[in-house]
C-alpha positions in Angstrom: 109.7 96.7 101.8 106.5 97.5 100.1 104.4 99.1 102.2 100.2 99.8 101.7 99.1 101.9 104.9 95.4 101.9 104.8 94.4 105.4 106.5 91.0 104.9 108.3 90.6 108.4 109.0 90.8 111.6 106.7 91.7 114.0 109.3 94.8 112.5 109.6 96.1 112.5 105.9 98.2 115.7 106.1 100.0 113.9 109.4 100.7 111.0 107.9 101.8 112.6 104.8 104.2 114.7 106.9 105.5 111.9 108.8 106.4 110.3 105.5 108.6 112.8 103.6 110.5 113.6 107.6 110.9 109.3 107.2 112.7 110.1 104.2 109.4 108.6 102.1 108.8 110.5 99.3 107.9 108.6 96.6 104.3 107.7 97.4 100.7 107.3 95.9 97.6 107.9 97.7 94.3 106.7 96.5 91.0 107.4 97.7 88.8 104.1 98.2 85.7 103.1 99.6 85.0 100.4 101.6 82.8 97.0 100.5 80.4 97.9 103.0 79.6 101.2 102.2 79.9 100.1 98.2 77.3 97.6 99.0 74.9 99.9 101.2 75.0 102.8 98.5 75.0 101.1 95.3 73.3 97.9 95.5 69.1 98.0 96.3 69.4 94.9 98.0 71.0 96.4 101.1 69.5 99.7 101.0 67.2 98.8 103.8 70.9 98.8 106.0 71.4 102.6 105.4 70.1 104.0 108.5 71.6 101.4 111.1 75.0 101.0 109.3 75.9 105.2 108.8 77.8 106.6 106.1 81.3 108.0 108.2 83.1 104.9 107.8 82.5 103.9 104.4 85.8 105.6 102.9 89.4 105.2 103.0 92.9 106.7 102.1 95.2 104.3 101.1 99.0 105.0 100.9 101.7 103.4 98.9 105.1 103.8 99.2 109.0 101.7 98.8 110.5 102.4 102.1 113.1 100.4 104.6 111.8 98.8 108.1 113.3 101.9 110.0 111.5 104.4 107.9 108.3 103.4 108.3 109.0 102.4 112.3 110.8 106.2 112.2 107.3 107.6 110.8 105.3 105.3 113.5 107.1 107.0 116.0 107.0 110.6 115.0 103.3 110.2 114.9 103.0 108.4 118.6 105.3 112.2 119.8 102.6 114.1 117.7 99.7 112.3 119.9 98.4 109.7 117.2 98.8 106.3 117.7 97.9 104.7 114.1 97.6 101.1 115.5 96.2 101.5 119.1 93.3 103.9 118.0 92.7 102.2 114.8 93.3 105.0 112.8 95.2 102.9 110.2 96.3 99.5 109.2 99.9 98.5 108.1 101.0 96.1 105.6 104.8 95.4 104.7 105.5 93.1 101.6 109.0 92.3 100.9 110.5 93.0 97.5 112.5 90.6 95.5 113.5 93.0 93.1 112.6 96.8 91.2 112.7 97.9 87.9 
């Protein structure tokens, strides 16, 4: 599986990161990104005027690629829950899975 974990919230980076490599996940990139929203607020004047109601402390992400089995990334789901951070539930992150057909 090809997984893309997009991490809502920064303060939780160096947990998810752990969680990996004890999964067995090692070979991963993480990218910083920023949200449409916050793109569009800060750098186009038409929806400047949005600034003030909309905030600023959502407008960037973390996200996290990664080749890793089903069981990995269910063992990593886990170890976070024991640790007190439910990823799903709290809407600290967002999951995808692609399958892979084949690697290079």
């Amino acid at each position: 599986m090809y997984m893309i974990l997009q991490l809502n919230q920064d303060k939780y980076q160096d947990d998810v990161l752990m969680a990996l490599t004890e999964a067995g996940i090692e070979d991963t990139v993480v990218m910083a990104a920023e949200t449409l929203g916050h793109k569009l607020l800060f750098d186009n004047p038409l929806f400047a005027g949005f600034r003030k109601t909309m905030g600023s402390d959502k407008g960037y992400a973390n996200v996290i690629m990664a080749i890793a089995e089903q069981d990995q990334i269910d063992f990593m789901i886990e170890e976070l829950k024991n640790a007190g951070i439910d990823l799903i539930e709290d809407n600290i992150a967002k999951i995808i899975l692609l399958p892979i057909a084949k690697i290079y």
